[in-house]
ROFI-504624 format. One record per residue (C-alpha): residue in one letter; chain; x, y, z. Coordinates in nm, 3 decimals. Layout:
N
+------+-----+---------+---------+---------+
: type : mol :      xx :      yy :      zz :
+------+-----+---------+---------+---------+
:    A :   A :       X :       Y :       Z :
...
+------+-----+---------+---------+---------+
//
This chain:
355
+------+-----+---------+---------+---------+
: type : mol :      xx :      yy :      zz :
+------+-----+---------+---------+---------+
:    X :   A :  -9.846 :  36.616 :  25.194 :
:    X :   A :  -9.706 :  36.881 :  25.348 :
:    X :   A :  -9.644 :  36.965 :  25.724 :
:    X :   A :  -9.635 :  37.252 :  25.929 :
:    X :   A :  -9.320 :  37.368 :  26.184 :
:    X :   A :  -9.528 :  37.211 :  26.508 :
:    X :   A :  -9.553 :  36.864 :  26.287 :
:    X :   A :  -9.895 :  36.818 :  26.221 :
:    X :   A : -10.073 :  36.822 :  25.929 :
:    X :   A : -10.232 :  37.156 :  25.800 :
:    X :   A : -10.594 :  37.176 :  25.776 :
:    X :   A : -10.771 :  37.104 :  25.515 :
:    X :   A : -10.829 :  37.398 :  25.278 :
:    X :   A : -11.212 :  37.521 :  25.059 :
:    X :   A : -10.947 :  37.459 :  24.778 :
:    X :   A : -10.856 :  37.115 :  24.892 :
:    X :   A : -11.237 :  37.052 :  24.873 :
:    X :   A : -11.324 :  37.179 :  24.556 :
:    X :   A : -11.084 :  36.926 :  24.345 :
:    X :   A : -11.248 :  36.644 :  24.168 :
:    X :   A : -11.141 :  36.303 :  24.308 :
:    X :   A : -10.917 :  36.086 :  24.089 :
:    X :   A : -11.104 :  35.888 :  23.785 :
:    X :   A : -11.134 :  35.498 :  23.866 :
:    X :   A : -11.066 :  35.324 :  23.532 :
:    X :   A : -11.229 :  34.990 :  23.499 :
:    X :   A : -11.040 :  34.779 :  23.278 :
:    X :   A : -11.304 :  34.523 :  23.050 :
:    X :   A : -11.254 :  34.161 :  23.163 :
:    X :   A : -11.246 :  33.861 :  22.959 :
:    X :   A : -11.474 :  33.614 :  22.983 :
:    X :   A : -11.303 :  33.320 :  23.151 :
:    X :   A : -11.250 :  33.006 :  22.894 :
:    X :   A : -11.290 :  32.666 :  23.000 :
:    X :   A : -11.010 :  32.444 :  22.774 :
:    X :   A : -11.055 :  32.061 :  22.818 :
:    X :   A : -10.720 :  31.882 :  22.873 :
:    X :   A : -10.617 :  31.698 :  22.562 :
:    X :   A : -10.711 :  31.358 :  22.574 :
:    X :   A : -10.448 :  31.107 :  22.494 :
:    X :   A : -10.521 :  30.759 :  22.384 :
:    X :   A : -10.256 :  30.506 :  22.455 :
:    X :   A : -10.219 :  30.217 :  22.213 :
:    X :   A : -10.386 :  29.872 :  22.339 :
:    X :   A : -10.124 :  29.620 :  22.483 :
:    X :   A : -10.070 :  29.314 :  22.262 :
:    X :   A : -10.247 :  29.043 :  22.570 :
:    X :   A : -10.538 :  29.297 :  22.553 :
:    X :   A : -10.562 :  29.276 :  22.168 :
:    X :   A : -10.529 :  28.923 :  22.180 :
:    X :   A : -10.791 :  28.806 :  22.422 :
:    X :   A : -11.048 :  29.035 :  22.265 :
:    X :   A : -10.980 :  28.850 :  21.888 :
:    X :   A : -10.995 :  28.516 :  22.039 :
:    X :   A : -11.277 :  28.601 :  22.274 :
:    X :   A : -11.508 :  28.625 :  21.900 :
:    X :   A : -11.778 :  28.408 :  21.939 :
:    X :   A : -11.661 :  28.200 :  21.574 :
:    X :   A : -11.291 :  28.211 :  21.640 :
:    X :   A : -11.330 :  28.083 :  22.015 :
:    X :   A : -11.566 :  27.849 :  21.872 :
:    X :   A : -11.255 :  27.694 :  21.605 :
:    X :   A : -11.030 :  27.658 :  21.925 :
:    X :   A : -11.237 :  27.521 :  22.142 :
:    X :   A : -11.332 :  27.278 :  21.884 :
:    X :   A : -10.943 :  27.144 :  21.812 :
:    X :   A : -10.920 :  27.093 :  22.233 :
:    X :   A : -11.208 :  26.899 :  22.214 :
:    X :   A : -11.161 :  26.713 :  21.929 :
:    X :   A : -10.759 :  26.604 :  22.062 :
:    X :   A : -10.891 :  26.539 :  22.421 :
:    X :   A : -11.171 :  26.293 :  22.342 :
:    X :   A : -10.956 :  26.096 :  22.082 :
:    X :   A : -10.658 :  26.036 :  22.318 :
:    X :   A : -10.980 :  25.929 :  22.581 :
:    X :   A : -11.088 :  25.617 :  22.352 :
:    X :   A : -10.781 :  25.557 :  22.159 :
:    X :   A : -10.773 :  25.191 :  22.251 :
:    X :   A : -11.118 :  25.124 :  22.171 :
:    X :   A : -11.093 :  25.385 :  21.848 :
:    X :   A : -10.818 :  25.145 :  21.663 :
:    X :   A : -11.008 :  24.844 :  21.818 :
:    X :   A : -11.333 :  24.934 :  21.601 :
:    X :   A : -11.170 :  25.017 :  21.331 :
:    X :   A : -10.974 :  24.611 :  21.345 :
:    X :   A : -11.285 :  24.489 :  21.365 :
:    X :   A : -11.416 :  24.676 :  21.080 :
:    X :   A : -11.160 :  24.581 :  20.781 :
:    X :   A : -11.261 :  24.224 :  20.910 :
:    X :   A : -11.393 :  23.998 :  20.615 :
:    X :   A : -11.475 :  23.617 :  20.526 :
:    X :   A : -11.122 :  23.455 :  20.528 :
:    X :   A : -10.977 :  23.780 :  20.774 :
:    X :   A : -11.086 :  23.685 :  21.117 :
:    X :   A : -10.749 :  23.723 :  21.308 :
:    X :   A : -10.981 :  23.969 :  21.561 :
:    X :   A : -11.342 :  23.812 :  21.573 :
:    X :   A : -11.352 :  23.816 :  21.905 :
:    X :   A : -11.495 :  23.988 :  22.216 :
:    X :   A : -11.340 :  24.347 :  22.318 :
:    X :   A : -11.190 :  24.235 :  22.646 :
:    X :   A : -11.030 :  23.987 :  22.418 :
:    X :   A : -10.928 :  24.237 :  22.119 :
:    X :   A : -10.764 :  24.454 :  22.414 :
:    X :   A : -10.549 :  24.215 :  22.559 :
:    X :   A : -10.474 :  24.068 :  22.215 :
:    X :   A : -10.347 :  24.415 :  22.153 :
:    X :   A : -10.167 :  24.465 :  22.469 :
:    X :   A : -10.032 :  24.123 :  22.478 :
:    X :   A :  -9.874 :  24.148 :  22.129 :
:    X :   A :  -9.770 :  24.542 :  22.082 :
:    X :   A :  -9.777 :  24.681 :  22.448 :
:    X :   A :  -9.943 :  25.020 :  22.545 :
:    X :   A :  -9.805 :  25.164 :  22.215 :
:    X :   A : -10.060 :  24.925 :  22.051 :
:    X :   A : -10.319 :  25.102 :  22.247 :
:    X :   A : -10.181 :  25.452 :  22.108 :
:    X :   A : -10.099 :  25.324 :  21.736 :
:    X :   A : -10.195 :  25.618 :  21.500 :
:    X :   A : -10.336 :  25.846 :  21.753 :
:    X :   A : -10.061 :  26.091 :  21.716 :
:    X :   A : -10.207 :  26.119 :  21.350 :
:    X :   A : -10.544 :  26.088 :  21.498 :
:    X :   A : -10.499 :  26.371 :  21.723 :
:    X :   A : -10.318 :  26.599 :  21.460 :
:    X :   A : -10.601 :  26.556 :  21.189 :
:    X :   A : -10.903 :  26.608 :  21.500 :
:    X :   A : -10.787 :  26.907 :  21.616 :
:    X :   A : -10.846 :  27.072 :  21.276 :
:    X :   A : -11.111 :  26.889 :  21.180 :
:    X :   A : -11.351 :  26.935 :  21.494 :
:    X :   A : -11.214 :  27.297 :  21.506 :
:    X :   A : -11.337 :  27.371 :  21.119 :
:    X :   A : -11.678 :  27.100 :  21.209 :
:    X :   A : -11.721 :  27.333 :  21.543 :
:    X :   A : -11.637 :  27.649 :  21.365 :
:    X :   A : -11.840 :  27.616 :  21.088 :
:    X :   A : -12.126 :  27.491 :  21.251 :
:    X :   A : -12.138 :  27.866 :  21.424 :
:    X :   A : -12.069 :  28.014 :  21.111 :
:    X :   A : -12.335 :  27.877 :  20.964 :
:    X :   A : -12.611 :  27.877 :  21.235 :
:    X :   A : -12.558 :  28.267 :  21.159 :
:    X :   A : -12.741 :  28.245 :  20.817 :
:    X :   A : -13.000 :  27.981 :  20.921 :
:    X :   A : -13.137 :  28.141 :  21.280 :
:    X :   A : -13.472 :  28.298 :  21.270 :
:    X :   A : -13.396 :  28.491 :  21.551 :
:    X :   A : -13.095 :  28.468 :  21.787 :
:    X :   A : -13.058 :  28.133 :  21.976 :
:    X :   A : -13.358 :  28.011 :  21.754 :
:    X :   A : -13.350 :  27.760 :  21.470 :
:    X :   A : -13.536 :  27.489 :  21.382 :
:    X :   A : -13.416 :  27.146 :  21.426 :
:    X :   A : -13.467 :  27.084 :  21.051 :
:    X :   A : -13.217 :  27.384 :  20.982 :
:    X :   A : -12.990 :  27.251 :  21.259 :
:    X :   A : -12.943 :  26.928 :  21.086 :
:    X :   A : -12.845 :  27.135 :  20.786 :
:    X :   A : -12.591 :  27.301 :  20.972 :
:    X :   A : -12.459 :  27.050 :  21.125 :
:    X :   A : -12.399 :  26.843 :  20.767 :
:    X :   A : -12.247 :  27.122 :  20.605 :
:    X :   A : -12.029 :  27.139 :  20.870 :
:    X :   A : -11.944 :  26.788 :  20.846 :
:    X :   A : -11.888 :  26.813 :  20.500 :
:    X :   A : -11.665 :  27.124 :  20.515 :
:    X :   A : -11.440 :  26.935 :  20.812 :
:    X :   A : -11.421 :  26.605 :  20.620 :
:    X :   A : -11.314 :  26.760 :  20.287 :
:    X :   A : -11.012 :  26.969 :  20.505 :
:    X :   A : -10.863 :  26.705 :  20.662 :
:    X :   A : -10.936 :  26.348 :  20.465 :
:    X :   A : -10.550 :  26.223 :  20.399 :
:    X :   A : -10.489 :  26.246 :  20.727 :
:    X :   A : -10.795 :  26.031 :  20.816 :
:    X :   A : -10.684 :  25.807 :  20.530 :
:    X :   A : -10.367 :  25.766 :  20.674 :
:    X :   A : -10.434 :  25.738 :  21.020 :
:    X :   A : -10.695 :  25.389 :  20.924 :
:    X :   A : -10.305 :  25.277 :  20.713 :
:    X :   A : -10.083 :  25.334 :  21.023 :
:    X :   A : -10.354 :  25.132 :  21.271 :
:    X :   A : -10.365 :  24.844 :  21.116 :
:    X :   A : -10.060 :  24.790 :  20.936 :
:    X :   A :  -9.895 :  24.687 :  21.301 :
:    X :   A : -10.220 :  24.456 :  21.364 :
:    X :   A : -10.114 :  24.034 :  21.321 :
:    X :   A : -10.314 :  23.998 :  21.000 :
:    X :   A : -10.139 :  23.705 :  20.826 :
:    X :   A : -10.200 :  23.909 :  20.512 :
:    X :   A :  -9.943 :  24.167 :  20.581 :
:    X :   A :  -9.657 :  23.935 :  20.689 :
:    X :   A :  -9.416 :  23.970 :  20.946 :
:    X :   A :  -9.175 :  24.173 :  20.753 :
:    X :   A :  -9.469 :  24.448 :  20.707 :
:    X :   A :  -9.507 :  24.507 :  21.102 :
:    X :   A :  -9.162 :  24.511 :  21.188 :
:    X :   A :  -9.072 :  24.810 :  20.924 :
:    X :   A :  -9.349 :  25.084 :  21.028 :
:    X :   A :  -9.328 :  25.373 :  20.802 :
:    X :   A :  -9.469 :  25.687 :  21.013 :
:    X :   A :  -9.729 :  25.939 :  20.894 :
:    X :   A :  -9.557 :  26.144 :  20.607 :
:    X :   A :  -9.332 :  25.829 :  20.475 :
:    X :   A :  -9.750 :  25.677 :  20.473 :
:    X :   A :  -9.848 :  25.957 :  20.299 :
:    X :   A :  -9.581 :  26.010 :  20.041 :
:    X :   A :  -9.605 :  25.641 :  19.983 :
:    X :   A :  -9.999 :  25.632 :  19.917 :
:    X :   A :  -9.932 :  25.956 :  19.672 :
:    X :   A :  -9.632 :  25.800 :  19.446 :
:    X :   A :  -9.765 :  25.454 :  19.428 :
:    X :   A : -10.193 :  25.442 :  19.433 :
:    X :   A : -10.269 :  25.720 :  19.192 :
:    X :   A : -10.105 :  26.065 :  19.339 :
:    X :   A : -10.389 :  26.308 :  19.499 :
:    X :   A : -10.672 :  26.049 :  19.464 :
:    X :   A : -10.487 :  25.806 :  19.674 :
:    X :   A : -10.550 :  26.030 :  19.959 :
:    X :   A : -10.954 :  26.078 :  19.884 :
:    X :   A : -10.994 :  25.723 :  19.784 :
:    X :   A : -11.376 :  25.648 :  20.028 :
:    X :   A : -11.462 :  26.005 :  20.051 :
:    X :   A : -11.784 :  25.983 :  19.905 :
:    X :   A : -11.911 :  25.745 :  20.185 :
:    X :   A : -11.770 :  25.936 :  20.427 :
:    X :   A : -11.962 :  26.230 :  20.301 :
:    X :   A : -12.225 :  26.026 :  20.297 :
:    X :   A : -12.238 :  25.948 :  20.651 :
:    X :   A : -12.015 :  26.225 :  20.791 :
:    X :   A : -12.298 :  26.441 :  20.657 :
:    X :   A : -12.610 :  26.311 :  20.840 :
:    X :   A : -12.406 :  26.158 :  21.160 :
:    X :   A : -12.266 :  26.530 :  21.236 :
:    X :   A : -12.622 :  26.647 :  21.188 :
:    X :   A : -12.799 :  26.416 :  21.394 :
:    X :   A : -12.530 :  26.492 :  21.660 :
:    X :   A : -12.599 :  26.841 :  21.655 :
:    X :   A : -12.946 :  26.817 :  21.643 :
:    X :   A : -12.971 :  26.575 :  21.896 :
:    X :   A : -12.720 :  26.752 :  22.126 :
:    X :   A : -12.904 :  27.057 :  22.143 :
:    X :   A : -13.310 :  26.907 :  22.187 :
:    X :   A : -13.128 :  26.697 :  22.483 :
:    X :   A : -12.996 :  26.991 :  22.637 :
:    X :   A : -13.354 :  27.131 :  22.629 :
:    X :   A : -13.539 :  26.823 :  22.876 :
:    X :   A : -13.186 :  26.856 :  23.086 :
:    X :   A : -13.187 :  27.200 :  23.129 :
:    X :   A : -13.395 :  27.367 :  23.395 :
:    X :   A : -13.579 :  27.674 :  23.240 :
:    X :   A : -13.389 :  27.964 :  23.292 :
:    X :   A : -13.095 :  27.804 :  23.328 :
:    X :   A : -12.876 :  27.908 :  23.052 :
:    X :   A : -12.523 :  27.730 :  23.174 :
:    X :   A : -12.639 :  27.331 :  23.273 :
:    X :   A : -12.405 :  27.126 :  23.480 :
:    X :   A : -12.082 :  26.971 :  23.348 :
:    X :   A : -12.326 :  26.647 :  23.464 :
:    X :   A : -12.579 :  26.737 :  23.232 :
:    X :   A : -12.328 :  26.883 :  22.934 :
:    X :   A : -12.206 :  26.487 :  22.977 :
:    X :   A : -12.529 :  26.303 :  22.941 :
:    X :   A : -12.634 :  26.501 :  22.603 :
:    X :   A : -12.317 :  26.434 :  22.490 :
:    X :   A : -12.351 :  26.079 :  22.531 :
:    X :   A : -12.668 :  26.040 :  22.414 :
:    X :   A : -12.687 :  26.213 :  22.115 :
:    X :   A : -12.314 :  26.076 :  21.991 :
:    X :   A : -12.483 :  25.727 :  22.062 :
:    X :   A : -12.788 :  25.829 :  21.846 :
:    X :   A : -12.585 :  25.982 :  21.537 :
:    X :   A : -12.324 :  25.642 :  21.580 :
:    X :   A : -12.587 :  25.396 :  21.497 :
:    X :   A : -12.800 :  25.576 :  21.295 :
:    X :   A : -12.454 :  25.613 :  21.060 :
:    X :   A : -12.288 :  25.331 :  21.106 :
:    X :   A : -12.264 :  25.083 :  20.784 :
:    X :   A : -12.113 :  25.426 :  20.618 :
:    X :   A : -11.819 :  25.399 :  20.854 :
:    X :   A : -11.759 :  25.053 :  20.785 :
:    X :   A : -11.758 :  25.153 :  20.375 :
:    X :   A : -11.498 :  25.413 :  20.445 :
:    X :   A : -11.271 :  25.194 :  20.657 :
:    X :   A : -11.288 :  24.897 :  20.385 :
:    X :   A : -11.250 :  25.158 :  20.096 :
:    X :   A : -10.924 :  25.349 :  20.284 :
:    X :   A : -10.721 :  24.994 :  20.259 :
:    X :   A : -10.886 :  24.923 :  19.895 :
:    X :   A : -10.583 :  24.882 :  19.722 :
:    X :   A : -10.331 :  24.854 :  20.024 :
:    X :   A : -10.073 :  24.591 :  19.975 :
:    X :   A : -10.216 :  24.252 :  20.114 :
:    X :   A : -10.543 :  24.398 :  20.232 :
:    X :   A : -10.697 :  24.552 :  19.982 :
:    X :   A : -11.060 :  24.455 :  19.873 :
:    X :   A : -11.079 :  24.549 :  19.536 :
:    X :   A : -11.450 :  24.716 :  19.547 :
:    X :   A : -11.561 :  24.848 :  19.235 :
:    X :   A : -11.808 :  25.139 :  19.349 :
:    X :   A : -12.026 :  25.140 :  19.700 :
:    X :   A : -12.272 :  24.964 :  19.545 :
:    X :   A : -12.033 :  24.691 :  19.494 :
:    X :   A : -11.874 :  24.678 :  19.840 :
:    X :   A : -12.272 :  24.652 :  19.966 :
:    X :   A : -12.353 :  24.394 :  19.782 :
:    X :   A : -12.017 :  24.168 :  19.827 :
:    X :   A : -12.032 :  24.233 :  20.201 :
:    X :   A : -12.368 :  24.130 :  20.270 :
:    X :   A : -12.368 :  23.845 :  20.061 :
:    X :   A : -12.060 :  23.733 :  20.212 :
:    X :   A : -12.104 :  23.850 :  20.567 :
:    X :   A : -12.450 :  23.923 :  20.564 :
:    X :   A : -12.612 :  24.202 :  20.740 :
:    X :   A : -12.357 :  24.199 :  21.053 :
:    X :   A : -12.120 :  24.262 :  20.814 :
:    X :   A : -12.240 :  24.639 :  20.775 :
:    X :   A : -12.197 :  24.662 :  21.171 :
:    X :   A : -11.848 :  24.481 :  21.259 :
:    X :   A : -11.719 :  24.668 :  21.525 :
:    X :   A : -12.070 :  24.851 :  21.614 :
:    X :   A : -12.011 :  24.738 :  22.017 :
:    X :   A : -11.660 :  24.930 :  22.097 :
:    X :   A : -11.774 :  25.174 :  21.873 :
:    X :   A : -12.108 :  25.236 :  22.125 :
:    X :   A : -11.864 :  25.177 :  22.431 :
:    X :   A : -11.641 :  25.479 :  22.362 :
:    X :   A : -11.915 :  25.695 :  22.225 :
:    X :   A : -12.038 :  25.794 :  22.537 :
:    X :   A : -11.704 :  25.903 :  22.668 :
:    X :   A : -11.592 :  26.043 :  22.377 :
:    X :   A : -11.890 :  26.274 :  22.295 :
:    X :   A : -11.936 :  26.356 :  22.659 :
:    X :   A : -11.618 :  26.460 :  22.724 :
:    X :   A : -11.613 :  26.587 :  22.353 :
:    X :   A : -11.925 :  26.861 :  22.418 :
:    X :   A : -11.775 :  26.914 :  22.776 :
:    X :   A : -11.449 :  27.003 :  22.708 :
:    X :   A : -11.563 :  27.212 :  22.400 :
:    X :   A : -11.816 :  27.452 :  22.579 :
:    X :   A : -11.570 :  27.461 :  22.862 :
:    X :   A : -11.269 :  27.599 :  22.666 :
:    X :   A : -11.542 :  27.807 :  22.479 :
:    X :   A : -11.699 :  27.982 :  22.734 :
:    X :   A : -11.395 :  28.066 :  22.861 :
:    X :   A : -11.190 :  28.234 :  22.590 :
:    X :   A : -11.546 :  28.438 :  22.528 :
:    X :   A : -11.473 :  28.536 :  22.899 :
:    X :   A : -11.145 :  28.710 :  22.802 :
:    X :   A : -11.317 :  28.951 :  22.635 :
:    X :   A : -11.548 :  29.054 :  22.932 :
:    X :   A : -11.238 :  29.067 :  23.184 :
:    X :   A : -11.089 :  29.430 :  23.256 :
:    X :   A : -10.752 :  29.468 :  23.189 :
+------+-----+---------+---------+---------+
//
């Protein structure tokens, strides 16, 4: 713009007027466009991975059964190899027929607390994977055999709980074997001599030993069929009787009982599947020395062993040992069920805990 000599603007001209104001161009706009961020997904630590596998209802299940199985042997180990002395017992073998007090501090007096422990290290290594594959299985089965979720009938519980048995037993049966060998062969029976206890061969020089000279593999199954036999229905029974217990000491509702009341359906239903069971324990202890050096009895089938004992020892015979057998029941199951649905519940935890 232009201006005149005095400095101020000219005024506006009929021309100026006339001219058609500028054209406003209005660009199209773009419709705005919402882009999500990329989403990123960060590989899961290894702890995280870890506690969600274990925290699987059938896997917490296996190691909660090995803790329990390795906690209540080491509870009763004294009165464990104290049943199992009294067992082998026969007419002519009577170097322990007497009370328990007495067997104890017999057993303390000649071998010292290691006499209390003898062939619980074996004990403890064959019960951790035999209650973790009895506990383990027991779940895995209960899946096929549940009408519904929580609920099976104590008929199909008892099934369970033997093919459970049966499934542990047939895992883990030289060690068992072996275990019976390395508790008594430290024991003052005359028949094994004084040369016998003072050179103690340990677990694998047992085993190796049973293998090259008592008939290689079946040396190490000899008295699994009565074991079976009573494994099967005691490990049902326990089950069974475990879980209708729980029922009468459980308030409705109540879904998690005391540790008090985990303890007394332990105890009662171990006592229950014990005695109901027993004679089939005493056939597998006297058929797991059957051809040991010096102690062996020489039975011909079970039928054989039946009718020798009871017509030499009558029908006490069947029960030798039956009293510190019933003491450490209670203590054993108890702590048993209560150490199992402790370490249970709380590796199923893990998987409910935020990182």
């Amino acid at each position: 713009m232009s201006l005149d000599r005095s400095g101020r603007e000219p005024a506006s001209t009929t021309e100026d007027m006339d001219k058609p104001l500028p054209t406003v161009v209005t660009l199209p706009t773009t419709p705005a466009v919402n882009v999500a961020a990329p989403t990123i997904t960060y590989p899961q630590p290894r702890i995280i991975r870890l506690r969600k596998t274990v925290a699987q209802p059938v896997l917490a299940a296996f190691l909660a059964g090995g803790v329990a199985g390795a906690v209540s042997r080491t509870v009763v180990s004294p009165l464990e190899r104290l049943k199992i002395l009294f067992q082998i017992q026969s007419a002519g073998r009577e170097e322990y027929k007497m009370s328990v007090g007495k067997g104890l501090m017999k057993m303390w007096r000649e071998e010292g607390w290691r006499g209390f422990m003898r062939g619980n290290g074996t004990n403890c290594i064959r019960i951790i994977p035999y209650s973790a594959v009895q506990f383990g299985s027991y779940n895995f089965y209960k899946k096929f055999a549940e009408t519904a979720p929580g609920e099976m009938s104590p008929f199909r519980r008892l099934l369970c709980g033997g093919a459970a048995g049966i499934t542990s037993v047939a895992c883990t049966y030289p060690l068992d074997i072996v275990r019976t060998r390395l508790s008594i062969q430290s024991a003052s029976f005359v028949a094994l001599g004084e040369a016998s206890r003072k050179q103690l061969p340990g677990m694998w020089a047992t085993m190796v030993g049973m293998y090259r000279t008592e008939g290689g593999l079946l040396a190490l199954y000899r008295g699994i069929v009565p074991t079976v036999a009573g494994v099967a229905p005691y490990v049902g029974l326990n089950f069974m009787t475990y879980e209708a217990v729980r029922k009468y000491v459980t308030p409705e509702g109540d879904q998690n009982p005391s540790a008090v009341r985990k303890l007394f359906a332990g105890a009662i239903s171990g006592a229950v599947a014990q005695t109901c069971t027993y004679p089939f324990d005493v056939l597998r202890r006297r058929f797991q020395i059957n051809t040991m050096s010096g102690m062996g009895y020489k039975y011909k089938s079970i039928w054989d062993a039946v009718r020798i004992i009871m017509a030499q020892e009558g029908v006490r015979g069947l029960y030798k040992g039956i009293v510190p057998n019933l003491l450490k029941v209670a203590p054993s199951m108890a702590s048993s069920w209560l150490s199992f649905e402790v370490t249970r519940d709380f590796l199923v935890s893990l998987g409910t805990i935020d990182p």
